[in-house]
Residue frames relative to the residue before (quaternion, step in Angstrom):
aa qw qx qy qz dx dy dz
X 1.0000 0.0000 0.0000 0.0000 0.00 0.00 0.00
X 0.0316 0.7591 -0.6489 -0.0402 3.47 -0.93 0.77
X 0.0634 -0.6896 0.7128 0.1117 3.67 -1.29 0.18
X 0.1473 -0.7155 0.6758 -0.0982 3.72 -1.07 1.34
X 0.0527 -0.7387 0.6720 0.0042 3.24 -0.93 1.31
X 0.1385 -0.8197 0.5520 0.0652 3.52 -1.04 0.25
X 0.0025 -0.8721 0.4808 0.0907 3.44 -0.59 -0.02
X 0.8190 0.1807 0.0750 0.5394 3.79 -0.59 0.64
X 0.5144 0.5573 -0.3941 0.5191 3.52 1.18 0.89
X 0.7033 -0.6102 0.2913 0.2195 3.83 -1.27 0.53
X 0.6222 -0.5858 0.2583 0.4506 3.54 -0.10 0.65
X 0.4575 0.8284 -0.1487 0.2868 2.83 1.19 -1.23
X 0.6287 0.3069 -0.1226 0.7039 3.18 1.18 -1.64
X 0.6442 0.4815 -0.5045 0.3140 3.42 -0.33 -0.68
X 0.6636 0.5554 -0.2772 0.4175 3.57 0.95 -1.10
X 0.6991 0.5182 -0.1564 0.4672 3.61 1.01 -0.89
X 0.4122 0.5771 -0.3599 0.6062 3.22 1.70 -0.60
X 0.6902 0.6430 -0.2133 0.2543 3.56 -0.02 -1.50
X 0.5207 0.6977 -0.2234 0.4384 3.03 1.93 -0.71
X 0.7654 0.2074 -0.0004 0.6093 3.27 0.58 -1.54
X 0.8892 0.0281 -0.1330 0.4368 3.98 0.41 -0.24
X 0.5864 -0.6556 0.3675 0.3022 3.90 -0.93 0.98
X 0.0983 -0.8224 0.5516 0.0987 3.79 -0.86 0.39
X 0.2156 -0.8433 0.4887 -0.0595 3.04 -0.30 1.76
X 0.7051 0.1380 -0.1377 0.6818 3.40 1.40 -0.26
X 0.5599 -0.5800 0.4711 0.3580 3.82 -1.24 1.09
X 0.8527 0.1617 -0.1421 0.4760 3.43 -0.74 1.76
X 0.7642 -0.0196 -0.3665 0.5304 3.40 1.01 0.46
X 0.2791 -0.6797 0.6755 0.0613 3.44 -1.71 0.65
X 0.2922 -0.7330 0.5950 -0.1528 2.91 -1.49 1.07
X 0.3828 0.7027 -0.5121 0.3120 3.60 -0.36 0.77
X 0.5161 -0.3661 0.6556 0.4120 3.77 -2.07 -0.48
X 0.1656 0.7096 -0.6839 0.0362 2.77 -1.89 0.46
X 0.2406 -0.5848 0.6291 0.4521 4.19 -0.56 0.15
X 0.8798 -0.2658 0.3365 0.2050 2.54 -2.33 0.51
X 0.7481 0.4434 -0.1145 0.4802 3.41 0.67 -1.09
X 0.4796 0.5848 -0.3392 0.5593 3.42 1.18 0.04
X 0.8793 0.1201 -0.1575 0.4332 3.28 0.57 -1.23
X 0.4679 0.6153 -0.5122 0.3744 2.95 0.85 0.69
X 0.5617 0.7242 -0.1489 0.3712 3.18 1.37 -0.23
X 0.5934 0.4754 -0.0826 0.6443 2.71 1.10 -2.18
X 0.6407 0.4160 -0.4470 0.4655 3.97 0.34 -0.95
X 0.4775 0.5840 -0.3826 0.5335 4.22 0.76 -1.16
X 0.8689 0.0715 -0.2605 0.4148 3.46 -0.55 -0.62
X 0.5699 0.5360 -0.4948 0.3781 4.10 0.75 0.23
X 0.6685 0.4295 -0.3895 0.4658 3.42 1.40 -0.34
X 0.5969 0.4502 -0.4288 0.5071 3.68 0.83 -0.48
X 0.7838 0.3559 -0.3234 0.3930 4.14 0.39 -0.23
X 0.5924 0.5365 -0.3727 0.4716 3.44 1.19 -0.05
X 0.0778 -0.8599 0.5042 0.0184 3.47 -0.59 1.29
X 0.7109 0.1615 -0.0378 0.6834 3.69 0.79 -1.24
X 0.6514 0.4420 -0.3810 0.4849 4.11 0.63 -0.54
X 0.4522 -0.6912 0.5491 0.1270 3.89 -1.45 0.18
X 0.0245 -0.7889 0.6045 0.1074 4.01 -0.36 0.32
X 0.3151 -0.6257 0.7134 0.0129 3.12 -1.57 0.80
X 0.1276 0.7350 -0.6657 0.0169 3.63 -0.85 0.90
X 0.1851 -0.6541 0.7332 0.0143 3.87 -1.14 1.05
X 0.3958 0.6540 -0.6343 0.1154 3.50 -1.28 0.29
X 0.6832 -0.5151 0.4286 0.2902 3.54 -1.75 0.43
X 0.0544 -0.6729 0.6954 -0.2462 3.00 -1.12 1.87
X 0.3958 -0.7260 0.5224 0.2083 3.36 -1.18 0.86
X 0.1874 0.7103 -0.6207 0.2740 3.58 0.18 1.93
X 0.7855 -0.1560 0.3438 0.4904 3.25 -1.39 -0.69
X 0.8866 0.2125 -0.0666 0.4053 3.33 0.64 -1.50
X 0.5684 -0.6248 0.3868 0.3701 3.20 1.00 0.96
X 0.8946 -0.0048 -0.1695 0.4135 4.10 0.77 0.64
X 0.5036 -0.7020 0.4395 0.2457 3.24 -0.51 0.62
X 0.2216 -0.7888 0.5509 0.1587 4.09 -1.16 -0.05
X 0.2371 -0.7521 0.6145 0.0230 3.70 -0.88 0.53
X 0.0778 -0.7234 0.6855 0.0251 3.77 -1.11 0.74
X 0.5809 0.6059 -0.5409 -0.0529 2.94 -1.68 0.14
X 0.4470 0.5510 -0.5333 0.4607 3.29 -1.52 1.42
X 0.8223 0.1727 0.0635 0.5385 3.43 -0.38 -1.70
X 0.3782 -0.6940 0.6121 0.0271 3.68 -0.84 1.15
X 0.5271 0.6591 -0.4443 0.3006 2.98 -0.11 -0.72
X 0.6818 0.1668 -0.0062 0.7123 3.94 0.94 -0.95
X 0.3461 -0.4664 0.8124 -0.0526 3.19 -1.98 1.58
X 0.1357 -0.6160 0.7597 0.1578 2.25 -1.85 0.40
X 0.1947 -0.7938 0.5762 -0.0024 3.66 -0.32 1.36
X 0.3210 -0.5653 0.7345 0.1945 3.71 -1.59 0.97
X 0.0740 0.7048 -0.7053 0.0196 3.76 -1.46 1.07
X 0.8535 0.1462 0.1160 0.4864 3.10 -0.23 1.00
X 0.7013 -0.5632 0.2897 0.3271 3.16 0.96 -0.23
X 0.6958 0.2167 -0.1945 0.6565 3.33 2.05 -0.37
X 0.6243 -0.6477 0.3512 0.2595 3.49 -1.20 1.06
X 0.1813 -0.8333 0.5152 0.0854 3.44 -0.85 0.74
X 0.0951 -0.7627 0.5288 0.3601 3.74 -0.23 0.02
X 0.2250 -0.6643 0.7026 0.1201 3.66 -1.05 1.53
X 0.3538 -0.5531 0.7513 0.0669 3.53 -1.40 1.45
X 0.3721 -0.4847 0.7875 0.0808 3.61 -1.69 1.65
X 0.2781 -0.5990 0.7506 0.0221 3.30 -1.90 1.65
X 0.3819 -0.6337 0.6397 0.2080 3.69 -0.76 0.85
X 0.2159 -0.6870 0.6864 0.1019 3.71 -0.32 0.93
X 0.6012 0.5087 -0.4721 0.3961 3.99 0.44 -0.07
X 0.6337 0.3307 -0.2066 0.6681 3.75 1.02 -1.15
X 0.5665 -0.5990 0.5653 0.0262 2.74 -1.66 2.36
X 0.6624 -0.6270 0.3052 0.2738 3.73 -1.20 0.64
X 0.1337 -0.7528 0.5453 0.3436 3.32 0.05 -0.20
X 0.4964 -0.6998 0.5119 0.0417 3.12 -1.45 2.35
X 0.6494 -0.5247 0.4981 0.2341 3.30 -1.38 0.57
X 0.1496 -0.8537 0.4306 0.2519 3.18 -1.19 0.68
X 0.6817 -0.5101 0.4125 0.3238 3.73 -0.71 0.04
């Protein structure tokens, strides 16, 4: 099982995606594939994604039963703790905290 989200990327891909996995919601798909598929499909979302970001989740024989891809948007890591993946969220250090109220 794999689920592929994208964001901010060219029809083009979306349409080629469409090939190998269904898209029930604008920008993510969802389907089977072998290994080699998505390694592929992931190969050509990083070479076509320029200003947009892609997220790829699918089954992998870890702890948690799937594994996770990034690329584009920062803002989220993916971090190993221990042996299972966390997503660590980047803190703009430019935008002031937001104080407590009374």
């Amino acid at each position: 099982m794999v689920v592929l989200i994208v964001t901010a990327v060219k029809p083009g891909l979306r349409g080629e995606l469409t090939r190998w996995l269904i898209e029930p919601h604008a920008g993510t798909f969802v389907g089977n594939a072998s290994a080699r598929i998505l390694d592929r499909l992931w190969e050509r979302v990083v070479n076509d994604v320029k200003e947009g970001s892609a997220v790829m989740i699918f089954s992998a024989r870890t702890e948690q039963g799937f594994s996770v891809r990034l690329h584009g948007d920062r803002s989220r890591v993916p971090t190993d703790f221990e042996g299972i993946t966390l997503i660590k969220r980047r803190v703009d250090k430019s935008t002031p905290a937001v104080q407590p109220q009374n």
